[in-house]
C-alpha positions as CSV (number, residue, x, y, z in Angstrom):
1,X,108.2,98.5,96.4
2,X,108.4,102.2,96.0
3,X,107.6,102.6,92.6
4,X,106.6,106.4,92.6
5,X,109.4,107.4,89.8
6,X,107.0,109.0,87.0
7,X,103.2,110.0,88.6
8,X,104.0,112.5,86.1
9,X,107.6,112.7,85.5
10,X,111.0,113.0,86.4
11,X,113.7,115.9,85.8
12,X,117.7,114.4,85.5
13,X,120.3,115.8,86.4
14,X,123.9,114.7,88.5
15,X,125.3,115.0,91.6
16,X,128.9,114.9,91.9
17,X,130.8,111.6,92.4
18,X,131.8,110.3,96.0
19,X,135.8,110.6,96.9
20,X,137.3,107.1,97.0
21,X,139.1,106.1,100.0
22,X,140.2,102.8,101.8
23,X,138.2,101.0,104.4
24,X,136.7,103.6,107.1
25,X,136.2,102.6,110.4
26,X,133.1,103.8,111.9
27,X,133.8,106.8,113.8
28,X,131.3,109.0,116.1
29,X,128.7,111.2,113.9
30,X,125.3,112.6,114.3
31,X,121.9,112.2,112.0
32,X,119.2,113.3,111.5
33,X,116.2,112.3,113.9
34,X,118.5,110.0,115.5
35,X,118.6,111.2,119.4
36,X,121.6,109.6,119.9
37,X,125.6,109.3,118.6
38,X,125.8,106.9,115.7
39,X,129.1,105.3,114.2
40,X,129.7,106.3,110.5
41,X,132.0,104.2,108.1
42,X,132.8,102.6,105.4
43,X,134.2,99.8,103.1
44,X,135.7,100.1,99.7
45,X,135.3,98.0,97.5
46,X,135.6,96.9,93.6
47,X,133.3,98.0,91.2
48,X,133.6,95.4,89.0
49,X,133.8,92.3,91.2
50,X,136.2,90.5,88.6
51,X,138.1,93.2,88.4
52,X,140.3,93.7,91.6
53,X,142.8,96.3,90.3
54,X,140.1,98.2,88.7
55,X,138.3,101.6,90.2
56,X,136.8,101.5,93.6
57,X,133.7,102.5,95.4
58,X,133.7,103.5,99.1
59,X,130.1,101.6,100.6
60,X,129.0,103.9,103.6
61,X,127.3,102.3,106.7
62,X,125.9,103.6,109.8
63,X,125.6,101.9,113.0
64,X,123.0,102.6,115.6
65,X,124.5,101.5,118.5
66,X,123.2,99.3,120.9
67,X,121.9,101.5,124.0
68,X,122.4,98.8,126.9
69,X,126.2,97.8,128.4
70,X,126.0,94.2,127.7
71,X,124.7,94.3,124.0
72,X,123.9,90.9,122.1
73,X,126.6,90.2,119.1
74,X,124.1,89.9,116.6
75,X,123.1,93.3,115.1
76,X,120.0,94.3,113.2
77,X,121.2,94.8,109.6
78,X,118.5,96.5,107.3
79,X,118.2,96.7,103.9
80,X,115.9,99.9,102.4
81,X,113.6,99.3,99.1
82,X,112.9,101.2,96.1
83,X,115.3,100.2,94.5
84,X,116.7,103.0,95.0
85,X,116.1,104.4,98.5
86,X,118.9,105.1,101.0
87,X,119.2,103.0,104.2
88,X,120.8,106.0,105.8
89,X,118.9,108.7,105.4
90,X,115.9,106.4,107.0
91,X,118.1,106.6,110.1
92,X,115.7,108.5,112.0
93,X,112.5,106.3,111.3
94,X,114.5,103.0,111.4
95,X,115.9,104.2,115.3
96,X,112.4,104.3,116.3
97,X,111.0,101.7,114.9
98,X,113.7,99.7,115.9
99,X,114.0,100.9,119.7
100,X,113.1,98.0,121.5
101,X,115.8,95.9,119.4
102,X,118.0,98.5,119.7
103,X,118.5,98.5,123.1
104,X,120.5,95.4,123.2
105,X,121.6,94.9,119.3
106,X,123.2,97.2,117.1
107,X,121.4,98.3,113.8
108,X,123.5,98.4,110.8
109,X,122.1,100.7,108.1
110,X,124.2,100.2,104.4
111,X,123.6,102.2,101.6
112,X,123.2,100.0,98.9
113,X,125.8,100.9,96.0
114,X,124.2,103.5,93.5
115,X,122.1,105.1,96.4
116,X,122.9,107.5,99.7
117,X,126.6,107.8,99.9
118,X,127.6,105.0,98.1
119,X,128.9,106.0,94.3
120,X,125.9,107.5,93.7
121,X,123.6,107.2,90.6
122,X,121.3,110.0,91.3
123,X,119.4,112.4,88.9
124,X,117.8,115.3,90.3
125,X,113.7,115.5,91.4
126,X,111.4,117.0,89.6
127,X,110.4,120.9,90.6
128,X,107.1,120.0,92.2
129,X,106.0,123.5,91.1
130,X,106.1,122.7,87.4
131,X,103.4,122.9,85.5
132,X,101.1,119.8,85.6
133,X,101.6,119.7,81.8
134,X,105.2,119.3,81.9
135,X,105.3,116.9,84.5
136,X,102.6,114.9,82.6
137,X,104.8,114.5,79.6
138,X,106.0,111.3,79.2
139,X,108.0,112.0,75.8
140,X,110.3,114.3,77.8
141,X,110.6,112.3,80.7
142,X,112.1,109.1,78.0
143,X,114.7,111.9,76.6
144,X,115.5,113.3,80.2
145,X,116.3,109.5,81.2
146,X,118.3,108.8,78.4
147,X,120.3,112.3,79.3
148,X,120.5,111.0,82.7
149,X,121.8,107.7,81.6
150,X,124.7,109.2,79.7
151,X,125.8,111.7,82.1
152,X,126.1,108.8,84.8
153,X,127.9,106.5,82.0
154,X,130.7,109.5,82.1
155,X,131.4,109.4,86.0
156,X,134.3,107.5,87.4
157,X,131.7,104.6,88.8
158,X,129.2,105.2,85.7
159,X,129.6,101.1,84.6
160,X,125.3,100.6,85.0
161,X,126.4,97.1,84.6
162,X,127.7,96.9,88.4
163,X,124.3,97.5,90.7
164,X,123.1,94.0,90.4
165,X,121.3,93.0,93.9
166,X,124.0,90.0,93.6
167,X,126.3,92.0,93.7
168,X,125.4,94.8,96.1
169,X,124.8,91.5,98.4
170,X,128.8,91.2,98.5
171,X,129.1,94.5,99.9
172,X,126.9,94.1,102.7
173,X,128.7,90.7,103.7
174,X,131.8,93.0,103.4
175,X,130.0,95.4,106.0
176,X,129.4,92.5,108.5
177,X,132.9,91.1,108.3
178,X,134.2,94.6,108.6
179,X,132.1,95.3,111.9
180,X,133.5,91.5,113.1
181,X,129.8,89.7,113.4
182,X,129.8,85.9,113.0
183,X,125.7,86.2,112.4
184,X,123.4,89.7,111.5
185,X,119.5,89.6,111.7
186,X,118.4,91.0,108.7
187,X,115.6,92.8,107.8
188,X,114.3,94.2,104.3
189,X,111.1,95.9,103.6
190,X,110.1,96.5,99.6
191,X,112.7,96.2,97.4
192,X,114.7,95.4,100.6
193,X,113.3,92.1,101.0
194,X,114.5,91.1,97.2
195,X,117.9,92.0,98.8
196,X,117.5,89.9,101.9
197,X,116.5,87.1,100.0
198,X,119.9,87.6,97.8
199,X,121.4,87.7,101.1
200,X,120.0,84.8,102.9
201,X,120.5,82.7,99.3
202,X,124.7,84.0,98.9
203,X,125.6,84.3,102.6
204,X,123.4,81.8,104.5
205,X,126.0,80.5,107.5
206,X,125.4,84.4,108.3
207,X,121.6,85.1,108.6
208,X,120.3,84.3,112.5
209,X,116.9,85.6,111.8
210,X,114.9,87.2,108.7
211,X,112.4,89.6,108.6
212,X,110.6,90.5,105.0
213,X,108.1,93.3,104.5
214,X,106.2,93.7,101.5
215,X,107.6,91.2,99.6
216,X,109.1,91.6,96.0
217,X,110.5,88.0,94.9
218,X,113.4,87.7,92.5
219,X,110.9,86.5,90.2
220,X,108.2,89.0,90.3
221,X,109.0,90.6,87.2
222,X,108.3,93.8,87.6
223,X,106.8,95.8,86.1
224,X,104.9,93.4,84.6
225,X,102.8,92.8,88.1
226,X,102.5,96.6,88.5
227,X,99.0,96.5,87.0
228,X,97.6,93.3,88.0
229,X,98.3,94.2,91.9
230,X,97.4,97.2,91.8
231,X,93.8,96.0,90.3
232,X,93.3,93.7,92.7
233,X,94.1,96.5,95.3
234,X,91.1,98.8,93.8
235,X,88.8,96.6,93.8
236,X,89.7,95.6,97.2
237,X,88.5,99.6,97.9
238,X,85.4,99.1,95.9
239,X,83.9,96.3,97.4
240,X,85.3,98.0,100.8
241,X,83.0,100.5,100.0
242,X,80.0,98.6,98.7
243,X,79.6,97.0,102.3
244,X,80.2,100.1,104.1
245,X,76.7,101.4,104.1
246,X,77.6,105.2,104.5
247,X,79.9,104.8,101.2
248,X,77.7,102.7,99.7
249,X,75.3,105.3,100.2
250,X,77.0,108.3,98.9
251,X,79.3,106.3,96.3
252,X,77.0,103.9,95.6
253,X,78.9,102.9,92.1
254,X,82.7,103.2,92.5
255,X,84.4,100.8,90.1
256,X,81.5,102.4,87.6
257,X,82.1,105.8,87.7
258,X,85.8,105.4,87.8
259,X,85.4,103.2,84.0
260,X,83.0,105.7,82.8
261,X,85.7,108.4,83.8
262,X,88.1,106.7,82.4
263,X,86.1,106.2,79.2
264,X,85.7,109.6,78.7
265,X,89.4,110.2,78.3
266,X,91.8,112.3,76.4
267,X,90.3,115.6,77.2
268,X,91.6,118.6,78.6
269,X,90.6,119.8,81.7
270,X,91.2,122.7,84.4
271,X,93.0,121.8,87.5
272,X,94.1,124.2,90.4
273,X,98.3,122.9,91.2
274,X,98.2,121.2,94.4
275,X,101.5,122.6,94.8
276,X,101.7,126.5,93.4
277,X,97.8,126.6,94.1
278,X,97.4,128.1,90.4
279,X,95.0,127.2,88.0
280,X,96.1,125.1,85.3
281,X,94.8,123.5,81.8
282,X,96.3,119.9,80.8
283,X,95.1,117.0,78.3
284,X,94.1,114.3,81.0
285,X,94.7,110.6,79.7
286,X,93.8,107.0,80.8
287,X,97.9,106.9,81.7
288,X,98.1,109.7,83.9
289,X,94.8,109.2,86.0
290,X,95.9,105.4,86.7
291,X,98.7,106.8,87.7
292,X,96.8,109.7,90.1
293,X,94.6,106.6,91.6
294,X,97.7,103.9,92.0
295,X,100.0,106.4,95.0
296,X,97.0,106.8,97.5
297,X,96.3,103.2,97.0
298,X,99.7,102.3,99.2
299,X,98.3,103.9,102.9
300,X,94.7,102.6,103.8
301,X,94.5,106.2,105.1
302,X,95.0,107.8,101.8
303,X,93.0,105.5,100.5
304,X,90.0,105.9,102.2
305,X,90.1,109.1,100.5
306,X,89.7,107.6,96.7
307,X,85.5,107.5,96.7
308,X,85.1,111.4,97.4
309,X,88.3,112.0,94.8
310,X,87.0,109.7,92.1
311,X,83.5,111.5,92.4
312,X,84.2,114.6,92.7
313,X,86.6,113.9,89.2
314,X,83.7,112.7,88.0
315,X,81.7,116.0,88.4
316,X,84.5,117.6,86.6
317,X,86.4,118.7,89.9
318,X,90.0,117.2,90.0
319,X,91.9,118.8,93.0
320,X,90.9,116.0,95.2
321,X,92.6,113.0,92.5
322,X,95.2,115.3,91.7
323,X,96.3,116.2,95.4
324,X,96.1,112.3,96.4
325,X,98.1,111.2,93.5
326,X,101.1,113.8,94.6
327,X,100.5,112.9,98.1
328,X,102.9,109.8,98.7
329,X,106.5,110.4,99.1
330,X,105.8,114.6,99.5
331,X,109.1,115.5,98.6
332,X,111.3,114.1,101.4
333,X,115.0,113.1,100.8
334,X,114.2,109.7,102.6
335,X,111.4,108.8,100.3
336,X,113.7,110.1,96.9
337,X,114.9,107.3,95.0
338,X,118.4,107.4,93.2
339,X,116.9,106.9,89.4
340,X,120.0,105.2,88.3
341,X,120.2,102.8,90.1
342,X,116.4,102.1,90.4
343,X,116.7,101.3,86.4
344,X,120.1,99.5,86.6
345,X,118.7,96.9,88.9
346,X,115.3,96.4,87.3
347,X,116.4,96.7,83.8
348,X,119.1,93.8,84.8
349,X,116.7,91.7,86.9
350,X,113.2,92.0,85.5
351,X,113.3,93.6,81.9
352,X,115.3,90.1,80.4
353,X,112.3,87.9,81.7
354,X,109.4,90.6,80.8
355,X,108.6,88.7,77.2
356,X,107.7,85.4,79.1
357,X,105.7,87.1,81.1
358,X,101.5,87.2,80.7
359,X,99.8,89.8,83.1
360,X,96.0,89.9,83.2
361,X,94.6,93.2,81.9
362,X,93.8,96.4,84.4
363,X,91.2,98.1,83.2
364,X,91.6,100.8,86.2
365,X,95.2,101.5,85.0
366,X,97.1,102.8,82.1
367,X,100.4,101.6,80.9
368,X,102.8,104.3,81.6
369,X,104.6,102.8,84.0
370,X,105.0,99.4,81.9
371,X,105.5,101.5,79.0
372,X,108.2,103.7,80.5
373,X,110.3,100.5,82.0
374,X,110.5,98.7,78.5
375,X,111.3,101.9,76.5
376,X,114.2,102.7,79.1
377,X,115.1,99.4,79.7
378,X,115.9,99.0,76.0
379,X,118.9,101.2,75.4
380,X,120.2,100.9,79.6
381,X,123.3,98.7,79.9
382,X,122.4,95.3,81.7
383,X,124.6,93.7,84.6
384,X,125.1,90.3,84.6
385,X,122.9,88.4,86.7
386,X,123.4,84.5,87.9
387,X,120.2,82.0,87.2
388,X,120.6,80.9,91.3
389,X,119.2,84.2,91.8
390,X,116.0,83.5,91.2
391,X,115.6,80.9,92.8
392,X,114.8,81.2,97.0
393,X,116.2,77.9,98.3
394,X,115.1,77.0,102.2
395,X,115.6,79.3,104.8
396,X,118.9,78.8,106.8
397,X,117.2,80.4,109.8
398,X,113.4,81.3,111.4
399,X,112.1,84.2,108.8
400,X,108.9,86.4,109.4
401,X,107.0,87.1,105.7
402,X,104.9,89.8,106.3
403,X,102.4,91.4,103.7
404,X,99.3,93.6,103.5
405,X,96.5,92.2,102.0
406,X,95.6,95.2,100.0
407,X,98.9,96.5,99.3
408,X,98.9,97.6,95.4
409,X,102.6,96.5,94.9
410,X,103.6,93.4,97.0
411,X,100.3,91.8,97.8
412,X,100.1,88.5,99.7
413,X,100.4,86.1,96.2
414,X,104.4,87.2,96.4
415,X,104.9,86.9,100.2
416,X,103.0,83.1,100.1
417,X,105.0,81.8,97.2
418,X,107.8,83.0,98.9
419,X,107.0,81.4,102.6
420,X,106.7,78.4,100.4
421,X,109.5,78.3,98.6
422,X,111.5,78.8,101.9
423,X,109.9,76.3,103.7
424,X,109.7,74.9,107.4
425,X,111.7,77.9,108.9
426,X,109.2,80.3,107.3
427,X,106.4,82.0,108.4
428,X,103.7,84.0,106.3
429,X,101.7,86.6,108.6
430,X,99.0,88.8,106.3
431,X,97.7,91.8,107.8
432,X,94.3,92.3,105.8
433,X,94.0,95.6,105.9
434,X,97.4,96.6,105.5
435,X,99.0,98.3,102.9
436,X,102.4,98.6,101.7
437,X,105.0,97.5,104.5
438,X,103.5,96.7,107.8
439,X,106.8,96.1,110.1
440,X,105.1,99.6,112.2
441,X,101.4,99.2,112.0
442,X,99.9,98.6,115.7
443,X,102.2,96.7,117.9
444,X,104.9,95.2,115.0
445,X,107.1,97.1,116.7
446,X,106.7,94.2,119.9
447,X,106.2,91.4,117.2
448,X,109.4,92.0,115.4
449,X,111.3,92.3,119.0
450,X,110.2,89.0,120.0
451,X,110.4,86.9,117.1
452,X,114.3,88.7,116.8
453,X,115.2,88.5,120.8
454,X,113.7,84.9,120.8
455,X,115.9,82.1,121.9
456,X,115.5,79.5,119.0
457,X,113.9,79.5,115.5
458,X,110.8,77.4,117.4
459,X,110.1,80.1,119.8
460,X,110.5,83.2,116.8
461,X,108.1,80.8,114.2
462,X,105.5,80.7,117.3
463,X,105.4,84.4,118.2
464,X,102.0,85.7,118.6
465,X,100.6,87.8,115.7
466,X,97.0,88.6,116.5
467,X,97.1,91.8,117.3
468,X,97.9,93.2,114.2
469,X,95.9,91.1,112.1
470,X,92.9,92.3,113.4
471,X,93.3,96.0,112.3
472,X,90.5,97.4,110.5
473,X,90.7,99.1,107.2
474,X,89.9,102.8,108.0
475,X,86.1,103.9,106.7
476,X,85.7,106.1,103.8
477,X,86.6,109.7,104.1
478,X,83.7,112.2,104.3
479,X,83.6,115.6,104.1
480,X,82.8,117.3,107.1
481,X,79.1,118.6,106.0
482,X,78.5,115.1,104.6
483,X,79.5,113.6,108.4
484,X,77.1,115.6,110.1
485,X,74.7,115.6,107.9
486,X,74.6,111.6,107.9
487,X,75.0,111.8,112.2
488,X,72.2,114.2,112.2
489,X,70.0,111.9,110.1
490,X,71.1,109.1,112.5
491,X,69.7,110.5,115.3
């Protein structure tokens, strides 16, 4: 589950409102990354679901079409995560991940109302050239929030109350009647899977398969796991790198010297951008280096990179923490979430059940991203959201759980308790040394084609996983002089 919104902050703003319009039937049109013509359109729908005669939202899809003449009549229909992330502009990643299954099926991209095309809820990205200090300020990034929130109150689909997953679910049902398919395989990865469990719970007579990556159960109760998971996934790396003997060697206290940093915090320190390359001053706190050490922590290869960071922050030196932190996402429009809808779903979903909730402590983390939910959630307007949806009742169909065992976000704990609660049609595959989503690690790609193109539910439940679960996490990163002055020593 993307949860990158404040590393250090985020600047709000508005983009314009979408023009409303009846149903659109998907028509020729070309994206980016995708090599070949795709089918644009669109559905409109009610904003408020029990109001039919009030305003209207247009929900934009895409369709990759199948590349083969005699195409099966089941597409692929794909749900992004976040919340927050556009299925479209993922067009160009999805067609190749998808290209076996996409000879034969059609994949159906919809973006989720509040994100992409679809009404919207968007505040602009923070200037990655700020300075560090402003983009570490948590006070402003409350008031900029609250800003946003108003602004996006005052557009013509500004009710917050209306981006439930339940009823975001409706519109995607509305996509596959619109494109006339009796059954869809869905797949959901993040956030995404939360949806395709909406959608397998509301629509079930439609689901032929199920894929979920990286999954985030109705009842996780975020953010309330945010610290706890990502614990567990640092000291995953430090006791990665106590049996690795040439980062045991050079790191040889990991978890130690990252408490001890920690301990010495508030102070201010000097820090060269990793953006403008200029050298800055900022008061470095417990919050804001959790946050630094939580991004890298989502790609074992970024990871890997954590023992020289933390030790060279250690020594005083921060470029390498600071870099890692900023790292994830870089920037790109596919990886930008739409804020507004982010906190409209979460605060609806998660925020009521946050007091019942008792998360162990994590001592590697600060609180600013618990800290940041509850304040925002307080004052954000809160849709209404059925009790059946938290609740997972038994798969109608054959669904894949997949799930990294060191991902810092959707660790294998949610994935098993949801295989369970799904039951006989389910199957739990955990990929050890995986991190956050692992539907294109190694040969997935294959896995995922079988298990959809398979005949029955038996056949999909019995595809063979091995290859993937054997990857290995990727050794500790070491600077170049280090590396051959450890080979030369070898020898």
């Amino acid at each position: 589950m993307r949860h990158r919104l404040a590393p250090l902050g985020l600047a709000l703003a508005l983009t314009g409102a979408p023009a409303l319009a009846a149903d659109a039937p998907p028509t020729p049109c070309r994206l980016p990354g995708v090599e070949h013509d795709a089918r644009c359109g669109s559905v409109s729908r009610p904003l408020d679901p029990t109001r039919a005669d009030g305003p209207r939202i247009d929900v934009h899809y895409v369709v990759l079409p199948a590349l083969a003449r005699n195409k099966k009549p089941d597409p692929v229909l794909f749900f992004a995560g976040g919340p927050g992330q556009s299925a479209i502009a993922l067009a160009g990643p999805m067609s190749r991940l998808f290209t076996r299954l996409g000879n034969r099926r059609d994949v159906v991209l919809v973006d989720q109302r509040g994100t992409g095309r679809s009404a919207p809820l968007t505040c602009d990205t923070p200037d990655p050239a700020m300075p560090l200090r402003d983009l570490a300020d948590m006070a402003a990034v409350r008031a900029r929030l609250q800003r946003c929130r108003t602004a996006l109150q005052a557009l013509p689909h500004g009710d917050l109350r209306q981006y439930t997953t339940t009823i975001a679910m409706t519109d995607a049902d509305a996509v596959r009647q619109a494109l006339g398919a009796a059954q869809v395989n869905v797949v959901g990865g993040s956030y995404g899977t939360r949806a395709a469990l909406e959608y397998l719970r509301q629509f079930p007579q439609a689901v032929r398969r199920a894929v979920i990556d990286g999954v985030a159960p109705p009842d996780m109760v975020l953010p309330a796991t945010f610290g706890p998971d990502g614990q567990a996934a640092f000291d995953a790396l430090a006791s990665a790198c106590t049996a690795e003997p040439a980062c045991a060697s050079r790191y040889p206290d990991l978890a130690g010297q990252w408490q001890r940093l920690l301990d010495s915090l508030p102070r201010e320190i000097g820090v060269t951008h990793p953006v403008t390359g200029q050298p800055e001053r900022l008061t470095l706190t417990r919050d804001i280096a959790g946050s630094m050490l939580r991004g890298p922590l989502y790609v074992p290869a970024l990871a890997s990179a954590l023992p020289l960071a933390i030790s060279e922050a250690a020594a005083g030196r921060f470029e390498a923490l600071f870099g890692l932190g900023g790292a994830l996402g870089g920037g790109r429009k596919e990886q930008q979430l739409a804020e507004g809808m982010h906190f409209s779903v979460v605060c609806a979903e998660d925020a009521p059940r946050l007091a019942g909730t008792s998360a162990a402590p994590a001592p590697a983390f600060g609180t600013t991203f618990a800290d940041l939910y509850r304040d925002t959630c307080a004052t954000w307007p809160r849709g209404s959201v059925p009790e059946a949806f938290y609740t997972m009742p038994p798969a109608p169909a054959a669904t894949l759980v997949l799930s990294g065992g060191i991902d810092p976000v959707t660790p294998p704990r949610h994935g098993e308790r949801a295989a369970q609660a799904l039951g006989a049609k389910a199957r739990h595959v955990v990929v050890p040394q995986a991190g956050h989503g692992v539907m294109g690690i190694g040969c997935m790609r294959d896995v995922l084609y079988r298990f959809i193109d398979a005949d029955t539910d038996a056949d999909a439940l019995a595809v063979d996983t091995a290859c993937v679960e054997s990857i290995p996490r990727p050794p500790a990163f070491q600077p170049v002089r280090a590396a051959i002055a450890a080979s030369g020593s070898a020898r």
